[in-house]
MIVEXFI-998791 format. One record per atom (N, C-alpha, C): residue number from 0; atom name; x, y, z. Coordinates in steps of 0.1 Angstrom, whole numbers, m for minus. Example, Ala and Ser with C-alpha at 12.3 -4.5 7.8 and 13.67 -1.06 7.14 Angstrom:
{palum->0, gulo->N, xx->132, yy->m57, zz->78}
{palum->0, gulo->CA, xx->123, yy->m45, zz->78}
{palum->0, gulo->C, xx->132, yy->m33, zz->78}
{palum->1, gulo->N, xx->128, yy->m22, zz->71}
{palum->1, gulo->CA, xx->137, yy->m11, zz->71}
{palum->1, gulo->C, xx->129, yy->0, zz->79}
end
This chain:
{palum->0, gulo->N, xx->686, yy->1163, zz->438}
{palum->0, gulo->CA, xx->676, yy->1162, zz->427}
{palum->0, gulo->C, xx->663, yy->1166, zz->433}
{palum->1, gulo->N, xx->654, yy->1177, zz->428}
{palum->1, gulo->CA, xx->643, yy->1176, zz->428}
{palum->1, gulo->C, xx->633, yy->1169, zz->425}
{palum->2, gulo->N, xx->624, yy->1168, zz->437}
{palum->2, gulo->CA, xx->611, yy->1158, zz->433}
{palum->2, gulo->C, xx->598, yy->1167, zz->426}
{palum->3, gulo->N, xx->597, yy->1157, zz->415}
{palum->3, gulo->CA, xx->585, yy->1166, zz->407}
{palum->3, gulo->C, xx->574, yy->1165, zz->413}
{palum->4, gulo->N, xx->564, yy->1178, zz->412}
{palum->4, gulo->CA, xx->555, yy->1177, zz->422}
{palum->4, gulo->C, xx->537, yy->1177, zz->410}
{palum->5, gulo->N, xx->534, yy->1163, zz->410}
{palum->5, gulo->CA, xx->522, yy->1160, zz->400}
{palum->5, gulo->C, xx->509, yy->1165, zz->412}
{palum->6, gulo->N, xx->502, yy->1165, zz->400}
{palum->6, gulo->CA, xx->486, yy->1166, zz->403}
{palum->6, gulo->C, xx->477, yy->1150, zz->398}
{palum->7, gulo->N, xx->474, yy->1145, zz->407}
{palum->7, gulo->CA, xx->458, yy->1131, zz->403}
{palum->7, gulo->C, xx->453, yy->1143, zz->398}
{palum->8, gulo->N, xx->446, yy->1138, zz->385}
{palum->8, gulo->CA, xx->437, yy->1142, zz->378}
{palum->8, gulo->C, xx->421, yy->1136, zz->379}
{palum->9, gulo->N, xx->420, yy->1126, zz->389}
{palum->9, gulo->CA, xx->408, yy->1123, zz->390}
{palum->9, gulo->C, xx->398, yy->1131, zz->395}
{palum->10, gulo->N, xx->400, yy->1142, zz->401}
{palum->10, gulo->CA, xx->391, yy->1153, zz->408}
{palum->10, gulo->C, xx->383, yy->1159, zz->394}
{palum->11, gulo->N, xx->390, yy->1160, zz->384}
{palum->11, gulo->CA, xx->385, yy->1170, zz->370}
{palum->11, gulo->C, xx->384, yy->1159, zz->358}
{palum->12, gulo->N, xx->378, yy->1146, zz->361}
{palum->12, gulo->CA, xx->375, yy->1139, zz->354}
{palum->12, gulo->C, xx->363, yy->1140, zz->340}
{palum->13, gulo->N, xx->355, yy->1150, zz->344}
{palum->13, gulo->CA, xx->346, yy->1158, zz->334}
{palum->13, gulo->C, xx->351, yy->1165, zz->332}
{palum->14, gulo->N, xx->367, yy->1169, zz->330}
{palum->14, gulo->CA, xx->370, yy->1178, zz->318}
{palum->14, gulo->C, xx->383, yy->1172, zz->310}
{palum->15, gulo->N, xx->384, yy->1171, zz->297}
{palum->15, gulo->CA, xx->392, yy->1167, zz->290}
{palum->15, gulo->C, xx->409, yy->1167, zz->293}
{palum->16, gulo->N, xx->410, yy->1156, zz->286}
{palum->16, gulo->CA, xx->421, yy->1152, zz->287}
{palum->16, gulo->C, xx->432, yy->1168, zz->289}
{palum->17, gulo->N, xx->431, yy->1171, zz->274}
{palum->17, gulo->CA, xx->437, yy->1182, zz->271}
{palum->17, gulo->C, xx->435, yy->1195, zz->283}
{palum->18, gulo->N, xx->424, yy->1195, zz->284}
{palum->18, gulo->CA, xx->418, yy->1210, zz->293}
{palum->18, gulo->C, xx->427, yy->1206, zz->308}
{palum->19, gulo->N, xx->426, yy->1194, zz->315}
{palum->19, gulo->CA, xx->434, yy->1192, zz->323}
{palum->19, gulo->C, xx->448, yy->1195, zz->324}
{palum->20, gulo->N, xx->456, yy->1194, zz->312}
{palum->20, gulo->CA, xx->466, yy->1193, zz->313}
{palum->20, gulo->C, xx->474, yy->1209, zz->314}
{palum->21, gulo->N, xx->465, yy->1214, zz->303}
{palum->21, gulo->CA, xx->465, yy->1229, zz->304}
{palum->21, gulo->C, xx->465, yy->1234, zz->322}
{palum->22, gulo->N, xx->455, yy->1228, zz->325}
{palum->22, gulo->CA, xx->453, yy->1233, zz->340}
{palum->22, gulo->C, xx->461, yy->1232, zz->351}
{palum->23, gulo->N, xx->468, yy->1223, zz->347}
{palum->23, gulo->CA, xx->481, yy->1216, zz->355}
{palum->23, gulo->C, xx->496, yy->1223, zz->351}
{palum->24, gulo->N, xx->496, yy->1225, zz->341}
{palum->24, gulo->CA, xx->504, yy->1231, zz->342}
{palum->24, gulo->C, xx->505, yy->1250, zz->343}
{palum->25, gulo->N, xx->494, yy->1252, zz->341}
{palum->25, gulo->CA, xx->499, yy->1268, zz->346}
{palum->25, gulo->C, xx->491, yy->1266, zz->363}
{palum->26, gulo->N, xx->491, yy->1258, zz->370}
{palum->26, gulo->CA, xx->488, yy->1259, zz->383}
{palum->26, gulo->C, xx->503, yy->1254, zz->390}
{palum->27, gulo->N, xx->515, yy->1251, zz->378}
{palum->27, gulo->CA, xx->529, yy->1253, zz->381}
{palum->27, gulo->C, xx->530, yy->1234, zz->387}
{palum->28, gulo->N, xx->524, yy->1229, zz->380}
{palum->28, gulo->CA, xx->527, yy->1208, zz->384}
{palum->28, gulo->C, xx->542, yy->1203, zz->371}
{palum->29, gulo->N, xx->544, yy->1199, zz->375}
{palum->29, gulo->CA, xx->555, yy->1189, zz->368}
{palum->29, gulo->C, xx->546, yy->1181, zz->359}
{palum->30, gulo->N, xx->537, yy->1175, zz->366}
{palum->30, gulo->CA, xx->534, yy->1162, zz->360}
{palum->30, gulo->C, xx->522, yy->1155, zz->366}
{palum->31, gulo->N, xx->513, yy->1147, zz->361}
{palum->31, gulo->CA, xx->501, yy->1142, zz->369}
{palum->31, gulo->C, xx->500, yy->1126, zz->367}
{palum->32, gulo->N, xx->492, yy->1122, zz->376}
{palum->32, gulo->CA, xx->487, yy->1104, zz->380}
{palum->32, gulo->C, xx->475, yy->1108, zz->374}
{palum->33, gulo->N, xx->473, yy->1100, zz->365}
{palum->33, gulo->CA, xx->461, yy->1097, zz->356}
{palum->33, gulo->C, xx->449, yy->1089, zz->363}
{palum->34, gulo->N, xx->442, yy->1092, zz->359}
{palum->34, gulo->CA, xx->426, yy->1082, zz->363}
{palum->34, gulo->C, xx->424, yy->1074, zz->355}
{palum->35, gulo->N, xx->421, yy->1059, zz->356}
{palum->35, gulo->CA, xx->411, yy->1049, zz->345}
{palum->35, gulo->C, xx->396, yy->1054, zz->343}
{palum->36, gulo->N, xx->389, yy->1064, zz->348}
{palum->36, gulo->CA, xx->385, yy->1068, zz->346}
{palum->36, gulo->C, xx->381, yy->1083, zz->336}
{palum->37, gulo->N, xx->370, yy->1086, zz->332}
{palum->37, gulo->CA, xx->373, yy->1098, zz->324}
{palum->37, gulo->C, xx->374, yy->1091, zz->312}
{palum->38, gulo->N, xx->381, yy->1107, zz->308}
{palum->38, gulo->CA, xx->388, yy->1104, zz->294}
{palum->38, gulo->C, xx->404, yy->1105, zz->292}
{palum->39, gulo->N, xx->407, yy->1101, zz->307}
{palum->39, gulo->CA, xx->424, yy->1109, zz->313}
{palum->39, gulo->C, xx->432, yy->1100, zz->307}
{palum->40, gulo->N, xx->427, yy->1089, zz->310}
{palum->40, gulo->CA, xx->433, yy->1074, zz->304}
{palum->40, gulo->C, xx->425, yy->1060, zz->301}
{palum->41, gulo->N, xx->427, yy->1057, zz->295}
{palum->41, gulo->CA, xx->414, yy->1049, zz->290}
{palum->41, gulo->C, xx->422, yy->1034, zz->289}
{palum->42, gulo->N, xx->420, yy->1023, zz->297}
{palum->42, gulo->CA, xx->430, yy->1010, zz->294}
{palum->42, gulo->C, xx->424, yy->1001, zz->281}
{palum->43, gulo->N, xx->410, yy->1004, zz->281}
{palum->43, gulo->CA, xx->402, yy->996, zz->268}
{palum->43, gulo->C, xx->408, yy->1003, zz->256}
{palum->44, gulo->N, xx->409, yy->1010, zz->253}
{palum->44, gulo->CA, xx->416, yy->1021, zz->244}
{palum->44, gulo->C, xx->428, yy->1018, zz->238}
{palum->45, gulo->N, xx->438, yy->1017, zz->254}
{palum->45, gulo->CA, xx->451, yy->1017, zz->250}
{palum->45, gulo->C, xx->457, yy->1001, zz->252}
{palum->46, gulo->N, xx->448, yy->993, zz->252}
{palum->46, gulo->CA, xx->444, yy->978, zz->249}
{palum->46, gulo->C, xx->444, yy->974, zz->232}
{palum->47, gulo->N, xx->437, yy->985, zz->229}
{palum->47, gulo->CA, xx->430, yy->982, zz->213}
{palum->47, gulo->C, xx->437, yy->994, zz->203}
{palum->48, gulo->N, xx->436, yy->1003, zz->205}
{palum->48, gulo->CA, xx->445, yy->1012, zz->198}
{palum->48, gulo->C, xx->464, yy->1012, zz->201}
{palum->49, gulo->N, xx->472, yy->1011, zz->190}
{palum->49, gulo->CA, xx->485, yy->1010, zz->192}
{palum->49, gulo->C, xx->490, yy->1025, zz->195}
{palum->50, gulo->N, xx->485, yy->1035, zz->189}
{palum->50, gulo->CA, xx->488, yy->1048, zz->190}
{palum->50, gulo->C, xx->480, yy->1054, zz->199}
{palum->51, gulo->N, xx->474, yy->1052, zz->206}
{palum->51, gulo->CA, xx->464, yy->1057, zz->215}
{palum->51, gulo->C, xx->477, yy->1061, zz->232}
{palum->52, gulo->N, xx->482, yy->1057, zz->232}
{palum->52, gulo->CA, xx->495, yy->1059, zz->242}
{palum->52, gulo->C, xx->502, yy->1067, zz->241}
{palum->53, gulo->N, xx->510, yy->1068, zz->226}
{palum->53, gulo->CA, xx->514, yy->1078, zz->220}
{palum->53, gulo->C, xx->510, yy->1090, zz->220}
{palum->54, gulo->N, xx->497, yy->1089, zz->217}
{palum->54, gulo->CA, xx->491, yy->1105, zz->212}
{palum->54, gulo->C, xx->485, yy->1112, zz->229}
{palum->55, gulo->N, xx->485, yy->1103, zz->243}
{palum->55, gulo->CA, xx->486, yy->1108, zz->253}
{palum->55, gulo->C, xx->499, yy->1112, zz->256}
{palum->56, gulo->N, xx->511, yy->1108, zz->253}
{palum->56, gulo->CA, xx->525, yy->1112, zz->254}
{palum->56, gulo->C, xx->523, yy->1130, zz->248}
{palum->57, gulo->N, xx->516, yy->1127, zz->234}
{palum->57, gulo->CA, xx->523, yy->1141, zz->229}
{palum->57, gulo->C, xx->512, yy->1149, zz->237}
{palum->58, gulo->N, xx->498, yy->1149, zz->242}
{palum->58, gulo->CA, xx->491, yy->1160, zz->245}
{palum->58, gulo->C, xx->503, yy->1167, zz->260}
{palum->59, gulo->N, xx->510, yy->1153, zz->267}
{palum->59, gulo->CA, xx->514, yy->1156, zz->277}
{palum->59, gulo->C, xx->525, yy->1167, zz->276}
{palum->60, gulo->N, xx->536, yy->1160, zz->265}
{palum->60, gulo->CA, xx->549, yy->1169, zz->262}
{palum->60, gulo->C, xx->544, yy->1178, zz->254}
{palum->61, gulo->N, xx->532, yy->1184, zz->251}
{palum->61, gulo->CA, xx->528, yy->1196, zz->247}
{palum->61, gulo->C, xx->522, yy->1209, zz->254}
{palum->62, gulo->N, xx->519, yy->1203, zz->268}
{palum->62, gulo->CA, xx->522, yy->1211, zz->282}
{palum->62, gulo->C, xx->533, yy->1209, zz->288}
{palum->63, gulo->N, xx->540, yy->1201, zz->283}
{palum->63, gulo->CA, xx->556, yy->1202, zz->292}
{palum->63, gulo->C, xx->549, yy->1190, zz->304}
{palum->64, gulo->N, xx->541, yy->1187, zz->309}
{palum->64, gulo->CA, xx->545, yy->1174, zz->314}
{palum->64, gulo->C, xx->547, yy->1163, zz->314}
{palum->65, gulo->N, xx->543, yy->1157, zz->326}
{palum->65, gulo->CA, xx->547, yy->1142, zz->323}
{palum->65, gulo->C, xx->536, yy->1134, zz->326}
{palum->66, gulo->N, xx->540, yy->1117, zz->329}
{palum->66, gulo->CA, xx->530, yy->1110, zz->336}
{palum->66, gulo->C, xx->538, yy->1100, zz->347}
{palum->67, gulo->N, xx->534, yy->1104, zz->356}
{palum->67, gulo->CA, xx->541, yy->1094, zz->366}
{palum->67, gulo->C, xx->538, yy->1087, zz->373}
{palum->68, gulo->N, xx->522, yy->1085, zz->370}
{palum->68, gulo->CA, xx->514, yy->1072, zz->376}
{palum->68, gulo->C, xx->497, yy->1075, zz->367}
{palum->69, gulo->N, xx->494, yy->1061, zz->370}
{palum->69, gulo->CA, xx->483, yy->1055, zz->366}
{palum->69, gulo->C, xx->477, yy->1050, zz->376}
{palum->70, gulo->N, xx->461, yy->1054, zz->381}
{palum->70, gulo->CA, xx->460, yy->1052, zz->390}
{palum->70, gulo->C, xx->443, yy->1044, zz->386}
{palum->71, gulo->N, xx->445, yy->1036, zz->392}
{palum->71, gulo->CA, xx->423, yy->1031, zz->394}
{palum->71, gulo->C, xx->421, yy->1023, zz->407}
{palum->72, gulo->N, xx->426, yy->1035, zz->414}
{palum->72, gulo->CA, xx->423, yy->1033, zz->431}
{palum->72, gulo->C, xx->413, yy->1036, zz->435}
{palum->73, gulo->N, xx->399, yy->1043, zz->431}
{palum->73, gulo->CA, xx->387, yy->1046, zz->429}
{palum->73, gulo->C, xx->380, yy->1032, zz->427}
{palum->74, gulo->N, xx->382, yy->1025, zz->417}
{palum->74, gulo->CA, xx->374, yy->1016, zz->409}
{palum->74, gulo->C, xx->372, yy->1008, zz->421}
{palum->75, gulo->N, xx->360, yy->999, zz->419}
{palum->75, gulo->CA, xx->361, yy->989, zz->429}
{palum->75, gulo->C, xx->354, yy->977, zz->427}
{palum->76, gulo->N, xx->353, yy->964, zz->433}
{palum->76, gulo->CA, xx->349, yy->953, zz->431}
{palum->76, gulo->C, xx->335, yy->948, zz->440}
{palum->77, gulo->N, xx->341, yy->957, zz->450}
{palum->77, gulo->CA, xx->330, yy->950, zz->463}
{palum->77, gulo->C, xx->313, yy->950, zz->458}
{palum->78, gulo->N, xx->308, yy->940, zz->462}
{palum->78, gulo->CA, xx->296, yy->937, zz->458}
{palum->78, gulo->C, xx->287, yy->946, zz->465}
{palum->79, gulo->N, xx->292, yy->951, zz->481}
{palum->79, gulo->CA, xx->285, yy->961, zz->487}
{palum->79, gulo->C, xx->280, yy->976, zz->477}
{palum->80, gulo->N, xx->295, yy->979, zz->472}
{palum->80, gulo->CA, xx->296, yy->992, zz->465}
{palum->80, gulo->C, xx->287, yy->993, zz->449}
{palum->81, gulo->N, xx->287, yy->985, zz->449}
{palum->81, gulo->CA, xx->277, yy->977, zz->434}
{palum->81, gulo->C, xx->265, yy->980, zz->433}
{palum->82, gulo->N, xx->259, yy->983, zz->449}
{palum->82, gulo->CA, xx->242, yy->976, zz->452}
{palum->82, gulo->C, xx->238, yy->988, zz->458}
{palum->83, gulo->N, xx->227, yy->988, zz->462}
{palum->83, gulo->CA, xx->220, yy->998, zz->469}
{palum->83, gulo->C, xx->217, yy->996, zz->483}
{palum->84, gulo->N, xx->222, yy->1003, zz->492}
{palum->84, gulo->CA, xx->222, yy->998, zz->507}
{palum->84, gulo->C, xx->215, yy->1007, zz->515}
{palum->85, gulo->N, xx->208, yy->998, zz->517}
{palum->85, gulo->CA, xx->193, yy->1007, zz->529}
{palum->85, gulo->C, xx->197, yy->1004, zz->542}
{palum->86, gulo->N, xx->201, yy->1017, zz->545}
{palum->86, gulo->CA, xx->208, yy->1018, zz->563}
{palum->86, gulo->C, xx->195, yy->1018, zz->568}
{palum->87, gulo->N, xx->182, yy->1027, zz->566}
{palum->87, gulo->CA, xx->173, yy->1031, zz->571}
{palum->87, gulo->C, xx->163, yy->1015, zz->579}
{palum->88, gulo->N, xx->169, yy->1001, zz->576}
{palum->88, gulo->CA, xx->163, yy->989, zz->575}
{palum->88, gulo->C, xx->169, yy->982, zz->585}
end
């Protein structure tokens, strides 16, 4: 069995959902890991809207791919990364 070979879409997070997926697939991907960021995947969204999941399914199966991960490995907590840090001190 072949392994599908996805694209993270977090790199093209300023461009639409849709525009990405277009891009992914004629750059010849299977399938991409989504960002909590953007507008790639939105968890507040798909928290609050019941169809909001769904209608990411059909933009996907309307390029022929898939989703095969969810990713908000970006995001962070640290209080360092929060603040403003003056190395020059």
């Amino acid at each position: 069995m072949a392994r599908p070979v996805t694209l993270f879409t977090g790199q093209w997070a300023d461009l639409g959902f849709d525009e990405i997926c277009r891009k992914a697939k004629s750059f010849g991907y299977d399938g991409v890991e989504l960002p909590c960021w953007g507008d790639h995947f939105e968890v507040d969204k798909a928290l609050k809207d019941k169809n909001y999941v769904k209608t990411r399914w059909e933009i996907l199966r309307g390029h022929g791919l898939k989703a095969f991960a969810i990713s908000n490995g970006v995001i962070t907590t640290s209080p360092v990364s929060q603040s403003t840090v003056n190395i020059d001190n």
